[in-house]
LOLO-73155 format. One record per atom (N, C-alpha, C, O): x, y, z; residue in one letter; residue number from 1; chain. Coordinates in nm, 4 decimals, decimal comma. Atoms other than C-alpha are relative to their C-alpha. Layout:
<recs>
x X y Y z Z residuo A num NUM cadena A
...
</recs>
This chain:
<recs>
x 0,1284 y -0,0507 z -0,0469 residuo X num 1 cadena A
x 9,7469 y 12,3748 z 14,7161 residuo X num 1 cadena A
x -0,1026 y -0,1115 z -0,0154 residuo X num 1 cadena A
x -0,1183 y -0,1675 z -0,1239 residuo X num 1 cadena A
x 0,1037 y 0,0816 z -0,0285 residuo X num 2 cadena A
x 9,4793 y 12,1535 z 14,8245 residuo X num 2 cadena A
x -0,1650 y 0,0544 z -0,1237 residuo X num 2 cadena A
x -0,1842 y 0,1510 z -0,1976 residuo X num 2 cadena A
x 0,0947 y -0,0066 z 0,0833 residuo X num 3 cadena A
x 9,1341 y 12,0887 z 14,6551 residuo X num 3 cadena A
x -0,1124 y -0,0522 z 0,0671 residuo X num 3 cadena A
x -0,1033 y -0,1732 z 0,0877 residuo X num 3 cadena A
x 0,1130 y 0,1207 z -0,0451 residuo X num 4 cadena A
x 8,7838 y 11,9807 z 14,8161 residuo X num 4 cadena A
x -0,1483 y 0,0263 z -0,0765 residuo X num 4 cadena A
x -0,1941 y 0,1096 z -0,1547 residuo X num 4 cadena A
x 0,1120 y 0,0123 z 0,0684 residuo X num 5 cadena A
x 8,4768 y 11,8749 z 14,7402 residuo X num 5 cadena A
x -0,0898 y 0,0010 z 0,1319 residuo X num 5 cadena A
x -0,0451 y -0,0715 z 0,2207 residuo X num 5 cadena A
x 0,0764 y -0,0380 z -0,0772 residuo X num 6 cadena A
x 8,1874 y 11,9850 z 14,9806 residuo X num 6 cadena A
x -0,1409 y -0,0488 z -0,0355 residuo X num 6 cadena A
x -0,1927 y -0,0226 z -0,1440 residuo X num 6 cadena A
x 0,1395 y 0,0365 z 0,0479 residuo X num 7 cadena A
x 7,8451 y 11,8250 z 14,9966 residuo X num 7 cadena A
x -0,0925 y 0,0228 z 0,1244 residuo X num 7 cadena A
x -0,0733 y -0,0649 z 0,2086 residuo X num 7 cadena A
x 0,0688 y -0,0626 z -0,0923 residuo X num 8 cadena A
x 7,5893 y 12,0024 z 15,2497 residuo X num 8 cadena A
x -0,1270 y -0,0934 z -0,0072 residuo X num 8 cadena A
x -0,2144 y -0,0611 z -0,0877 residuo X num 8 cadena A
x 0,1530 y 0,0584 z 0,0487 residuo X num 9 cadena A
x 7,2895 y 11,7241 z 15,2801 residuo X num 9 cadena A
x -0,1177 y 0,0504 z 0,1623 residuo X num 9 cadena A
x -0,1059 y 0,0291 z 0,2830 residuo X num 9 cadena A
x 0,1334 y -0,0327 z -0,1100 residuo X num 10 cadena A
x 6,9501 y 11,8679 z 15,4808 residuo X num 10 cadena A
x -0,0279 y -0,1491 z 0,0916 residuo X num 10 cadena A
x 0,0382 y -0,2528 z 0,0958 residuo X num 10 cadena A
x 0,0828 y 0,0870 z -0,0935 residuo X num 11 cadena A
x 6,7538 y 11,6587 z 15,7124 residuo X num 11 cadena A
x -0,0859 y -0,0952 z -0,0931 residuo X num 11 cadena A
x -0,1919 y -0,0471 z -0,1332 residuo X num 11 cadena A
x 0,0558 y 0,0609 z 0,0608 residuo X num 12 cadena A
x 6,6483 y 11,3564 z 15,5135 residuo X num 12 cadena A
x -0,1470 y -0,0807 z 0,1009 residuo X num 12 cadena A
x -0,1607 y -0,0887 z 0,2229 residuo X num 12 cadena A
x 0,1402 y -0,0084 z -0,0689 residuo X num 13 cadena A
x 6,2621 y 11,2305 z 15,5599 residuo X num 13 cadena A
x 0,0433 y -0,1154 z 0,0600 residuo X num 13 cadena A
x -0,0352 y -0,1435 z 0,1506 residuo X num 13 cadena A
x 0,0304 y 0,1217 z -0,1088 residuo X num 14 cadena A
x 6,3559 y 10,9209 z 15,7205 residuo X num 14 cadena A
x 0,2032 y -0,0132 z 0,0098 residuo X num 14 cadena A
x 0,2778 y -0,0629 z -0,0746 residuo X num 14 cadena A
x -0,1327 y 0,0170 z -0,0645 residuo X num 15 cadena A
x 6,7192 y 10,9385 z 15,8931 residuo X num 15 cadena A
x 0,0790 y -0,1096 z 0,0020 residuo X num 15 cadena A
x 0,1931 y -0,1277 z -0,0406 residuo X num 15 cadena A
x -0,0715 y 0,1291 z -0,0133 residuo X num 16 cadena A
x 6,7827 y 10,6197 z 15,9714 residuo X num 16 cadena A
x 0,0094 y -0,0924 z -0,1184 residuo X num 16 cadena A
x 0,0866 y -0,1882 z -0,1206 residuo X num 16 cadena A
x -0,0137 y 0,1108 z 0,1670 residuo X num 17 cadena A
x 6,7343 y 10,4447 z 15,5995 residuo X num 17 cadena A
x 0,1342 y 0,1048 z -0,0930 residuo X num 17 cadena A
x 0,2279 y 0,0545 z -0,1551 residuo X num 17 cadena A
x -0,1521 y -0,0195 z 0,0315 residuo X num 18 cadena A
x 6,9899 y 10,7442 z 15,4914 residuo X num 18 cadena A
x 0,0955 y -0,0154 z 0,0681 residuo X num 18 cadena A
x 0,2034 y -0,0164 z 0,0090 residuo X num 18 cadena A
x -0,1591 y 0,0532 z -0,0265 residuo X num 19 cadena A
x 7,2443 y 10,6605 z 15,7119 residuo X num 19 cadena A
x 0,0408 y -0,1488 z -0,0010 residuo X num 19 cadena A
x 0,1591 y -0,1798 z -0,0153 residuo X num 19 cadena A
x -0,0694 y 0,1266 z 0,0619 residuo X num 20 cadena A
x 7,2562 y 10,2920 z 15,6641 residuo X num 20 cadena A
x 0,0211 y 0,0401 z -0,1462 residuo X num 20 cadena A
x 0,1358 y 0,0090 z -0,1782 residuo X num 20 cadena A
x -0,0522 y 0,0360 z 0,1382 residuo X num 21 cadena A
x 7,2590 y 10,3565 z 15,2729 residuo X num 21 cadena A
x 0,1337 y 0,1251 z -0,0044 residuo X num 21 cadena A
x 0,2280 y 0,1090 z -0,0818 residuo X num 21 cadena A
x -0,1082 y -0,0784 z 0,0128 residuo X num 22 cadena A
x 7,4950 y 10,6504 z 15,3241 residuo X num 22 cadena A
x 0,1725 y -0,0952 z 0,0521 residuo X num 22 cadena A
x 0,2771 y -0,0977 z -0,0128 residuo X num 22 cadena A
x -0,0666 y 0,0420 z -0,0723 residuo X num 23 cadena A
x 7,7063 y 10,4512 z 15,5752 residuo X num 23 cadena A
x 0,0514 y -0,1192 z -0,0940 residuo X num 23 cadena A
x 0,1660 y -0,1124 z -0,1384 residuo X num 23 cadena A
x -0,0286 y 0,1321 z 0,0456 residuo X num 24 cadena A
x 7,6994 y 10,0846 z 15,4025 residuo X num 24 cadena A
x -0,0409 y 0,0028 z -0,1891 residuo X num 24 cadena A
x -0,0468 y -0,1039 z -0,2503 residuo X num 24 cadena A
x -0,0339 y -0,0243 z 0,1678 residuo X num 25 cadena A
x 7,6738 y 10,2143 z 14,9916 residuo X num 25 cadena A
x 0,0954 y 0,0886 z -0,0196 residuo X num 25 cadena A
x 0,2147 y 0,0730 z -0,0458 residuo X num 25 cadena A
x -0,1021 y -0,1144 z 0,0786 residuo X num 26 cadena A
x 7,7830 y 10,5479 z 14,9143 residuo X num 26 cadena A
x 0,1707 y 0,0139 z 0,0979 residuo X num 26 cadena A
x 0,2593 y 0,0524 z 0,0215 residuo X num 26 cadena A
x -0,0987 y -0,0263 z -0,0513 residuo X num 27 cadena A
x 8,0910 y 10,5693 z 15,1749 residuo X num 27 cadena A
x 0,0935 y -0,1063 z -0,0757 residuo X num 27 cadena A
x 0,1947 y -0,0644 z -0,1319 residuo X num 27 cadena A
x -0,1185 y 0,1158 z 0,0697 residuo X num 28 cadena A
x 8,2816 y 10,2548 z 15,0278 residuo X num 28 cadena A
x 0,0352 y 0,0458 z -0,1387 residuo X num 28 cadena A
x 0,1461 y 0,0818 z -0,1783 residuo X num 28 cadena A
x -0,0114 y -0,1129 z 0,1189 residuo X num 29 cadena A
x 8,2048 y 10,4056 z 14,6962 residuo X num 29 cadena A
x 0,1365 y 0,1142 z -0,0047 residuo X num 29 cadena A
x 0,2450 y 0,0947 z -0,0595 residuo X num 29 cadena A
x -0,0671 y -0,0973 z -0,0053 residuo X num 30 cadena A
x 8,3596 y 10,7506 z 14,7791 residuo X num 30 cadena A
x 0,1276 y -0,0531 z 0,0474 residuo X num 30 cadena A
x 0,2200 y 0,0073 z -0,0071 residuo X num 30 cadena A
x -0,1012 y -0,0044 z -0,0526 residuo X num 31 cadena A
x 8,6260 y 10,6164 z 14,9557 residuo X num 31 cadena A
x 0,1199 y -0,0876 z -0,1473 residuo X num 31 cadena A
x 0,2387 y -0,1181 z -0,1372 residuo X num 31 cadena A
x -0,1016 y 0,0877 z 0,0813 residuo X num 32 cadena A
x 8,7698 y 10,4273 z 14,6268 residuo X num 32 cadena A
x 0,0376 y 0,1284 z -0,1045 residuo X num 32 cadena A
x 0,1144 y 0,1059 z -0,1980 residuo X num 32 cadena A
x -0,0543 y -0,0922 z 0,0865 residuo X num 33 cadena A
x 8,8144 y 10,7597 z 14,4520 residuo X num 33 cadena A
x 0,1328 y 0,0564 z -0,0354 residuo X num 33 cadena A
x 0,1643 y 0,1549 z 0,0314 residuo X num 33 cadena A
x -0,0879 y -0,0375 z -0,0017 residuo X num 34 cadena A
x 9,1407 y 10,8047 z 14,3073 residuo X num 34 cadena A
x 0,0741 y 0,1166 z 0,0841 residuo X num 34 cadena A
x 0,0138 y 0,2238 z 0,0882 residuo X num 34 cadena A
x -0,0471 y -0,1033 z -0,0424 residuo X num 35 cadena A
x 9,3674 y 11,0173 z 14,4914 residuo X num 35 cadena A
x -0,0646 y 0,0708 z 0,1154 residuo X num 35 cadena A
x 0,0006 y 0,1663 z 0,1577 residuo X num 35 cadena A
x 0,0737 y -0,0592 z -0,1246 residuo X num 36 cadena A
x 9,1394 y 11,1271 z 14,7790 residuo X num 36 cadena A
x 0,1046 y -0,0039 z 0,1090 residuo X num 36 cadena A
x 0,1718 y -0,1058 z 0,1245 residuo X num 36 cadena A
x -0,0801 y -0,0062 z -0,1074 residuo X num 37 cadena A
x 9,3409 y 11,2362 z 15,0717 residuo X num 37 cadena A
x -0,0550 y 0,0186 z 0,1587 residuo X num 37 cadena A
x 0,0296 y 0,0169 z 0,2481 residuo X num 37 cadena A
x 0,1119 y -0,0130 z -0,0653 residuo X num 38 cadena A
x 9,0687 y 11,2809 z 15,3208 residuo X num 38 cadena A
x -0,1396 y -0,0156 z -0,0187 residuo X num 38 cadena A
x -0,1970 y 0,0040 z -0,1258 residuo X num 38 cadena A
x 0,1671 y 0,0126 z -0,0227 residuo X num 39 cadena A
x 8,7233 y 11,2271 z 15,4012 residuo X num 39 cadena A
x -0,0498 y 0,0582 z 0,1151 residuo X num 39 cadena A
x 0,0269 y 0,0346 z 0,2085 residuo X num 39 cadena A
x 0,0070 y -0,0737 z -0,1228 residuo X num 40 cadena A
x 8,5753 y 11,4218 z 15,6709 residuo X num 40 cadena A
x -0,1483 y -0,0141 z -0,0169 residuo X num 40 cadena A
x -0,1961 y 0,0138 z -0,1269 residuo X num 40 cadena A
x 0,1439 y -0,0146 z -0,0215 residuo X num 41 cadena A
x 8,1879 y 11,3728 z 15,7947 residuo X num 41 cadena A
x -0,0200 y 0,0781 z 0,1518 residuo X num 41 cadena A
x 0,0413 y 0,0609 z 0,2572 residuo X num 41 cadena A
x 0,0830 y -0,0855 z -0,1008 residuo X num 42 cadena A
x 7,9778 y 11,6251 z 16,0143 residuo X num 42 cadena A
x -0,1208 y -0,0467 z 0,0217 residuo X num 42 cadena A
x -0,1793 y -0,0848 z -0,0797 residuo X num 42 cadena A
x 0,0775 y -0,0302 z -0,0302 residuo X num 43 cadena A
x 7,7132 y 11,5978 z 16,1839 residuo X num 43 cadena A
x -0,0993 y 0,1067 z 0,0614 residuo X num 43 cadena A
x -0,0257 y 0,1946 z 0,1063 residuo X num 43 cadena A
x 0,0898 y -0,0593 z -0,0208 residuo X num 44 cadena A
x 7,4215 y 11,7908 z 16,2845 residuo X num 44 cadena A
x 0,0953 y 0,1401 z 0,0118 residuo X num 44 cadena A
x 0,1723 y 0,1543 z 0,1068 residuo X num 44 cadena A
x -0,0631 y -0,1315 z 0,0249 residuo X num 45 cadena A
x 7,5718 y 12,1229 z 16,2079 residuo X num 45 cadena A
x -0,0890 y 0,1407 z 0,0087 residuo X num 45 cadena A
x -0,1818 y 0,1688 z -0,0672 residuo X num 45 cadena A
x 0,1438 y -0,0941 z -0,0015 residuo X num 46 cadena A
x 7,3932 y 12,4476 z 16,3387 residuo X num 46 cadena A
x 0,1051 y 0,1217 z -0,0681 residuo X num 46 cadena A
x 0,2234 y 0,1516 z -0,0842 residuo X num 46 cadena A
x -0,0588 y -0,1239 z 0,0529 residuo X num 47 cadena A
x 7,3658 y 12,7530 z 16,1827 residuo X num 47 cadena A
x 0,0445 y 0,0593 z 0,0883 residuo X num 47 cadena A
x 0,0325 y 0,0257 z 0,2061 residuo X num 47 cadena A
x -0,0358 y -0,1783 z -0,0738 residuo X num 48 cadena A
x 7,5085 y 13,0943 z 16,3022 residuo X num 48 cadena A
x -0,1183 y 0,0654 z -0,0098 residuo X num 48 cadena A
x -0,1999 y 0,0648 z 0,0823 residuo X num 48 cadena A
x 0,1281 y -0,0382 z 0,0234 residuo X num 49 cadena A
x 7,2400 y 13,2708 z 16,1356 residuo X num 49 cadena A
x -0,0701 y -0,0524 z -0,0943 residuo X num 49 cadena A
x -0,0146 y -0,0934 z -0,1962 residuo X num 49 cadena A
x 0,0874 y -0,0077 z 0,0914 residuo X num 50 cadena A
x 6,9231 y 13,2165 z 15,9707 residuo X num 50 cadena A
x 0,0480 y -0,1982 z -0,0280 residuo X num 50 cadena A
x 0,1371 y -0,2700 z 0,0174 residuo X num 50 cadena A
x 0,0448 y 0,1651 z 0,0580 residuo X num 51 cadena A
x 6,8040 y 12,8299 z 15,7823 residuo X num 51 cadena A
x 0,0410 y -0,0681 z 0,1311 residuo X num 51 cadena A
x 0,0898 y -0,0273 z 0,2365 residuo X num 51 cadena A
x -0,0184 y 0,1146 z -0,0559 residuo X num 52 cadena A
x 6,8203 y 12,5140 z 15,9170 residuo X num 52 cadena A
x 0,1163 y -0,0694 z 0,0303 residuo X num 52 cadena A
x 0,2177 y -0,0552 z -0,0379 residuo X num 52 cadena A
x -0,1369 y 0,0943 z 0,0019 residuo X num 53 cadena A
x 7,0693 y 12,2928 z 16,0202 residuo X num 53 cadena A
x 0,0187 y -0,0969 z -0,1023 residuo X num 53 cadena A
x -0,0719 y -0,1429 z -0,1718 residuo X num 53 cadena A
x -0,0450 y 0,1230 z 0,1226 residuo X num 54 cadena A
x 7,2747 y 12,0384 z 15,7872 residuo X num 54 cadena A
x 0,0046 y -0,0913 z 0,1141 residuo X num 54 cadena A
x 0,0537 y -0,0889 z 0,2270 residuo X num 54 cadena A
x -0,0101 y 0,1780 z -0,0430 residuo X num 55 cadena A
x 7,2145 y 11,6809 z 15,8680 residuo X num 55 cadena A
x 0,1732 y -0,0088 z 0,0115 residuo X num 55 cadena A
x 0,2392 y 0,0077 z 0,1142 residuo X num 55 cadena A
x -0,1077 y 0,0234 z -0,0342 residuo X num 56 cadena A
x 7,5573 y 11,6112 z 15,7476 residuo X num 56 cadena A
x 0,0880 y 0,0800 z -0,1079 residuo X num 56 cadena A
x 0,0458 y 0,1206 z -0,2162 residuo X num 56 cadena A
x -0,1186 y -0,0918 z 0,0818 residuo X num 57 cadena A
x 7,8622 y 11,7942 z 15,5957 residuo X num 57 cadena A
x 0,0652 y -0,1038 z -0,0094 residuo X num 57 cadena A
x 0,0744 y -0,1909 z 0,0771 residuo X num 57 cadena A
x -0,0865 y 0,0918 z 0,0086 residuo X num 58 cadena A
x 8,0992 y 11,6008 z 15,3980 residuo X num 58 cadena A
x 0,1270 y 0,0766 z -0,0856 residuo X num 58 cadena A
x 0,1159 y 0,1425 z -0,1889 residuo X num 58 cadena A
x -0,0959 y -0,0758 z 0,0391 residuo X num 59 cadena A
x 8,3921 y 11,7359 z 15,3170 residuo X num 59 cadena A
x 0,1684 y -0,0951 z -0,0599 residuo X num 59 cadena A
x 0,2318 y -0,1444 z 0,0334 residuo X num 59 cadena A
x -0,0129 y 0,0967 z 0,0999 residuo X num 60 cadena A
x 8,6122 y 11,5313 z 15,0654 residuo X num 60 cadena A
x 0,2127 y 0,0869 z -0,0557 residuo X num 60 cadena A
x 0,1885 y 0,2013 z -0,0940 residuo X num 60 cadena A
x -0,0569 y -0,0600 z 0,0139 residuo X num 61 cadena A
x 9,0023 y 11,6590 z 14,9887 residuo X num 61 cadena A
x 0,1391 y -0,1013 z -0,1097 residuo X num 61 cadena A
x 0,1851 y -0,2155 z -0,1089 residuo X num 61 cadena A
x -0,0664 y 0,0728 z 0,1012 residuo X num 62 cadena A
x 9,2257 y 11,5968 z 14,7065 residuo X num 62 cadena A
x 0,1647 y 0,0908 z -0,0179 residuo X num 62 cadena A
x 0,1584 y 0,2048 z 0,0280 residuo X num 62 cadena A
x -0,1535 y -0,0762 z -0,0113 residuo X num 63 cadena A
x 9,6413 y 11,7364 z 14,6580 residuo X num 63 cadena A
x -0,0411 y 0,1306 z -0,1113 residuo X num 63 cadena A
x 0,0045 y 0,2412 z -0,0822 residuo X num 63 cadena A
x -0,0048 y -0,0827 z 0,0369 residuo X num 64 cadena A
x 9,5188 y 11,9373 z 14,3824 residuo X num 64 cadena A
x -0,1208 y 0,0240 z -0,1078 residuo X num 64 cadena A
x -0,1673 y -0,0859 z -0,1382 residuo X num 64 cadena A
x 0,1635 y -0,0193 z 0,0262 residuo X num 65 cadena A
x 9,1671 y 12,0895 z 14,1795 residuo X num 65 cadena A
x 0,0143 y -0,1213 z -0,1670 residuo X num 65 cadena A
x -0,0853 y -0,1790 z -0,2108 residuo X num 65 cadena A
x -0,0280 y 0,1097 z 0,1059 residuo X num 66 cadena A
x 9,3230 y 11,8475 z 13,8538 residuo X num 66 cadena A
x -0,0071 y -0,1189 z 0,0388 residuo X num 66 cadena A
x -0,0505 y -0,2007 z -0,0424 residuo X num 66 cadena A
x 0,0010 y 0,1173 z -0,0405 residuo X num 67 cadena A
x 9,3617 y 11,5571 z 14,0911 residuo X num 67 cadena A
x -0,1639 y -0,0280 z 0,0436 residuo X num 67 cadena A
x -0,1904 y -0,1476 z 0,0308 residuo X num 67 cadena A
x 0,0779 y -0,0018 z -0,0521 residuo X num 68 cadena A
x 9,0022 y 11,6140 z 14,2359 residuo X num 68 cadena A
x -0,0745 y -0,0463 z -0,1790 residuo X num 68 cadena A
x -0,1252 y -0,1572 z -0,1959 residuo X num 68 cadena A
x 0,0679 y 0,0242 z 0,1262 residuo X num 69 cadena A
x 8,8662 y 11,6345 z 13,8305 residuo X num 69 cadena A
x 0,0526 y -0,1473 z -0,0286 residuo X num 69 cadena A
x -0,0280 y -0,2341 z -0,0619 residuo X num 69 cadena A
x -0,0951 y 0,1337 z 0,0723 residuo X num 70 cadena A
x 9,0713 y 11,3417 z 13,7352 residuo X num 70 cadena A
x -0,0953 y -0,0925 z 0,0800 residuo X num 70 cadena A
x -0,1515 y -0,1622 z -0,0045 residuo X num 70 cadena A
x 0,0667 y 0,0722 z -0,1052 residuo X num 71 cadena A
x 8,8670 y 11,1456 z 14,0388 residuo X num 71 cadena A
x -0,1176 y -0,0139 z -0,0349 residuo X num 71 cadena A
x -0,1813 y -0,1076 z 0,0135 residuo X num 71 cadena A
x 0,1955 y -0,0038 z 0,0021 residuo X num 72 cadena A
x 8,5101 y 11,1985 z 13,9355 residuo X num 72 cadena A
x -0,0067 y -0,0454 z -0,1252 residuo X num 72 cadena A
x -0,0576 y -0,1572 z -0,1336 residuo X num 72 cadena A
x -0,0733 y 0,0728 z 0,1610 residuo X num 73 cadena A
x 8,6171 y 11,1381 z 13,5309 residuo X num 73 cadena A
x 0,0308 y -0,1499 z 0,0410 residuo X num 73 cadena A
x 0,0595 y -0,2337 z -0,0444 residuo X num 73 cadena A
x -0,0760 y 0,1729 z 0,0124 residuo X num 74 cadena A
x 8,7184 y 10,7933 z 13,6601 residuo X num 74 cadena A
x -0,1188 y -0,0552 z 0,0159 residuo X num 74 cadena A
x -0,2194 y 0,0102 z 0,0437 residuo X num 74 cadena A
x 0,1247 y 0,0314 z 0,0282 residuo X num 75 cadena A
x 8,4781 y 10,5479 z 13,6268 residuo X num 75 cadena A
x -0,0540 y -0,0609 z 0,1551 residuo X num 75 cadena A
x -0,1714 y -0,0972 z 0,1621 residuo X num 75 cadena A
x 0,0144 y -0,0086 z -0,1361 residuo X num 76 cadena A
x 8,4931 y 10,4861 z 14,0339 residuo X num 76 cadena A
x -0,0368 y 0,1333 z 0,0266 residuo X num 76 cadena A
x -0,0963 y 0,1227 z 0,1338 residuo X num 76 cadena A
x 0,0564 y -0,1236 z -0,0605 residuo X num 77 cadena A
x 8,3985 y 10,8776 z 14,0852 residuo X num 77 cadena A
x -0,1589 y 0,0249 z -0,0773 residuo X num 77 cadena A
x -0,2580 y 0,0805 z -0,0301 residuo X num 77 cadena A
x 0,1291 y -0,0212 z 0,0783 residuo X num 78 cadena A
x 8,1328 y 10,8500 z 13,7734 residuo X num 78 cadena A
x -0,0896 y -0,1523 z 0,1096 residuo X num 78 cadena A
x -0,2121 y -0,1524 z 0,0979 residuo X num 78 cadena A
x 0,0868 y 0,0896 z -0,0702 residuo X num 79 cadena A
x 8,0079 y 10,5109 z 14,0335 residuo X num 79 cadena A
x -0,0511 y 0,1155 z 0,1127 residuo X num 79 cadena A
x -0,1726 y 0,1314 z 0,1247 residuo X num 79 cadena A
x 0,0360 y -0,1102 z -0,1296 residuo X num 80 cadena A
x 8,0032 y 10,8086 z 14,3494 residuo X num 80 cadena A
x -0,0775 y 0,0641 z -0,0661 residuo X num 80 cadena A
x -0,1772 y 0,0827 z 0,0035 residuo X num 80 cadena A
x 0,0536 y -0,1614 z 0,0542 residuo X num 81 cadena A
x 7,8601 y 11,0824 z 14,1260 residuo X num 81 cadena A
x -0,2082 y -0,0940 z 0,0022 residuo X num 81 cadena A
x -0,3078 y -0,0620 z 0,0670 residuo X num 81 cadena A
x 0,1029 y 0,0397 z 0,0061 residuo X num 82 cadena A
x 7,5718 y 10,8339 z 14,0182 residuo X num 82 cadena A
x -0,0682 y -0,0293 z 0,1233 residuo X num 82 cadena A
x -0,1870 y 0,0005 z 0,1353 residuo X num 82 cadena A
x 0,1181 y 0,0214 z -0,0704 residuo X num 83 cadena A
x 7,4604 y 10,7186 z 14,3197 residuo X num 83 cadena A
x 0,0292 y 0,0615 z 0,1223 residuo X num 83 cadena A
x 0,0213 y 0,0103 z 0,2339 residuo X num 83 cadena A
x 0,0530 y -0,1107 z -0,1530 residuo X num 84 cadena A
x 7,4928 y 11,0762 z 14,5471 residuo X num 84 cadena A
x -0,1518 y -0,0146 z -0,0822 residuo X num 84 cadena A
x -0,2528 y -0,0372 z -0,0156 residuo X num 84 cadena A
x 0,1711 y 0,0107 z 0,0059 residuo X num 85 cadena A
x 7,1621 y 11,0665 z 14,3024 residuo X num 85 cadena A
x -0,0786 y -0,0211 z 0,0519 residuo X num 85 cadena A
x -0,1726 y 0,0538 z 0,0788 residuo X num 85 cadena A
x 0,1051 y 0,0660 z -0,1166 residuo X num 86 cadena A
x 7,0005 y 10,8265 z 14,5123 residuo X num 86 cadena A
x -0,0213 y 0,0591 z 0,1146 residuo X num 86 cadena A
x -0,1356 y 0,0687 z 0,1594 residuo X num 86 cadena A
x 0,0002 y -0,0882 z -0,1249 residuo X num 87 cadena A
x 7,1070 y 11,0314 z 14,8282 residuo X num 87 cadena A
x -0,1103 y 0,1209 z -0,0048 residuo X num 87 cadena A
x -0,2090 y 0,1497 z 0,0630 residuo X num 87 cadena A
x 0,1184 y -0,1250 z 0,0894 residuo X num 88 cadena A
x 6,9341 y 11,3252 z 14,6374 residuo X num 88 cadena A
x -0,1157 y -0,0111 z 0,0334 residuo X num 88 cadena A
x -0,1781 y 0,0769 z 0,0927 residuo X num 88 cadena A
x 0,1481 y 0,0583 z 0,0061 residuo X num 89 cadena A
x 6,6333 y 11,1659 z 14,6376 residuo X num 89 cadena A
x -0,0580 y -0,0435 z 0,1633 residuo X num 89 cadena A
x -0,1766 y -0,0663 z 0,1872 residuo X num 89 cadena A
x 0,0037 y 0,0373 z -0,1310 residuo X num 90 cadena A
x 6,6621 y 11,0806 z 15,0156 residuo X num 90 cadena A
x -0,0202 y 0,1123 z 0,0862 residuo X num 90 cadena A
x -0,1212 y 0,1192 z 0,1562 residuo X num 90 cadena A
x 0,0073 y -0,0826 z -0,0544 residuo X num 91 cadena A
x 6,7676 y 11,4089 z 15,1566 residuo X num 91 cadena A
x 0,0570 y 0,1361 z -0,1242 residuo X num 91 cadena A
x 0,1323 y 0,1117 z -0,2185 residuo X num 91 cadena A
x -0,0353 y -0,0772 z 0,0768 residuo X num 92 cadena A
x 6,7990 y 11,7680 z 14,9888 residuo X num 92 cadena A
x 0,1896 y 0,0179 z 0,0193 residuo X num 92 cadena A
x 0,2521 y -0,0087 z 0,1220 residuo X num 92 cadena A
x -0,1790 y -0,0001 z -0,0183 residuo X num 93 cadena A
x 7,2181 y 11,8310 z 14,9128 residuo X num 93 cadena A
x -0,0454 y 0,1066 z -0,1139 residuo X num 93 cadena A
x -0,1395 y 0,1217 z -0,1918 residuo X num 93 cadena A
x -0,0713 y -0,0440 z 0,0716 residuo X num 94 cadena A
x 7,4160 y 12,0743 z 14,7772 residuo X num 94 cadena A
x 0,0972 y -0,0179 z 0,0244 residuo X num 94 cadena A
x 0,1263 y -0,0525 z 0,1389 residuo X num 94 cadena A
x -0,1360 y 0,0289 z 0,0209 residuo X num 95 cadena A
x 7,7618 y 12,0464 z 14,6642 residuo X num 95 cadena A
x 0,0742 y 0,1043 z -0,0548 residuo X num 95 cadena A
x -0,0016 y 0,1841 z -0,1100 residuo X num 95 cadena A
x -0,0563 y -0,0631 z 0,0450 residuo X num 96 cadena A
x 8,0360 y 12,2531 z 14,5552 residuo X num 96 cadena A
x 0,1519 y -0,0530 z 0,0067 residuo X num 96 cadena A
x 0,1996 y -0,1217 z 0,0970 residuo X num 96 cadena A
x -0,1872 y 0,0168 z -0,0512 residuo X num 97 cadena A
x 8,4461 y 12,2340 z 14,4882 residuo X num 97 cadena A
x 0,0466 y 0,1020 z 0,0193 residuo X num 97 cadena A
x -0,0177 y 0,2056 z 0,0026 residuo X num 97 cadena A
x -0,1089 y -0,1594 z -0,0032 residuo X num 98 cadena A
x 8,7369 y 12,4934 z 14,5546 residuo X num 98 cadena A
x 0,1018 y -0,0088 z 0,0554 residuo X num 98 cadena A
x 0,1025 y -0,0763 z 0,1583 residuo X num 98 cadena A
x -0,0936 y -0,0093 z -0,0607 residuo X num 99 cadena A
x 9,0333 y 12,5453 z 14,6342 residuo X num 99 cadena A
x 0,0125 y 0,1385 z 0,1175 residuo X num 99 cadena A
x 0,0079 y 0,2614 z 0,1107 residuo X num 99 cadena A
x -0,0370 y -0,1216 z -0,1493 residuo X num 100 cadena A
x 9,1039 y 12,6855 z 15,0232 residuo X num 100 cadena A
x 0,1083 y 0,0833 z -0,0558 residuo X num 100 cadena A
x 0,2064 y 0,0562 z -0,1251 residuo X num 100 cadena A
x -0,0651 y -0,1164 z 0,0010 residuo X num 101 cadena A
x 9,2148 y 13,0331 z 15,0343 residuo X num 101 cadena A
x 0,1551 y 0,0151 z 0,0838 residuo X num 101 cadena A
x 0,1689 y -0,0673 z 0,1742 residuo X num 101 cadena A
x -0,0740 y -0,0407 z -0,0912 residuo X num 102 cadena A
x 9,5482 y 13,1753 z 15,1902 residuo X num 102 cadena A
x -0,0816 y 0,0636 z 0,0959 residuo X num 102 cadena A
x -0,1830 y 0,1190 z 0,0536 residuo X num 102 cadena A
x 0,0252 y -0,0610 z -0,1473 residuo X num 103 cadena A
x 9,4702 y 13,3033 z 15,5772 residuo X num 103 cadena A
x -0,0011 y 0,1002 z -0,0731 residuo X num 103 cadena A
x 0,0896 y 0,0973 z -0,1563 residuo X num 103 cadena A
x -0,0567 y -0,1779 z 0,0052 residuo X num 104 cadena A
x 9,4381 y 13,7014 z 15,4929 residuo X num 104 cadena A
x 0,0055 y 0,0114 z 0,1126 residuo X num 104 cadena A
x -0,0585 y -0,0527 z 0,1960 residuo X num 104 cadena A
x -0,0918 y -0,0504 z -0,1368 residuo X num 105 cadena A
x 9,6437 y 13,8799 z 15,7671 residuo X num 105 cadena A
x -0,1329 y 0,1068 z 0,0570 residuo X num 105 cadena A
x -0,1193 y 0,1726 z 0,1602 residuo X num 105 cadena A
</recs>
């Protein structure tokens, strides 16, 4: 069973300075995280109902929710963890992990 890590970031105040630092810092970053088996980026994502749209969805996937902990504990996921901070500070995010459900019939 799979494991991801989900990070929902709003509409940052100036677009184009987060996606060069998203693009040319934090992605090289994330991408050295042990065990990562995917990386997946969204853009402009509309709602169904109700709020705003997400700037970008990032969606992050690991073999299992121990391999995903083990990744952020390393001192390459504690380099990612520190500087989504900076992102933080750029555009509003939330994040979450979990493991995907079985399909119910």
């Amino acid at each position: 069973m799979t494991a991801r890590f989900m990070v929902l970031y709003g509409t940052p105040a100036d677009p184009a300075a987060f996606d060069r630092y998203y693009r040319d810092v934090h992605l090289p970053l994330a991408h050295q995280l042990p065990g990562l088996r995917s990386y997946t980026v969204a853009r402009d994502a509309s709602p169904v109902r109700g709020s705003d749209p997400y700037y970008i969805i990032a969606e992050l996937e690991w073999d299992s929710m121990e391999d995903l902990r083990a990744a952020f504990a390393s001192p390459e996921g504690q380099s990612a963890s520190a500087d989504a901070a900076r992102l933080a500070e750029m555009a509003p995010m939330h994040s979450m992990i979990f493991t995907p459900a079985e399909t119910l019939a």
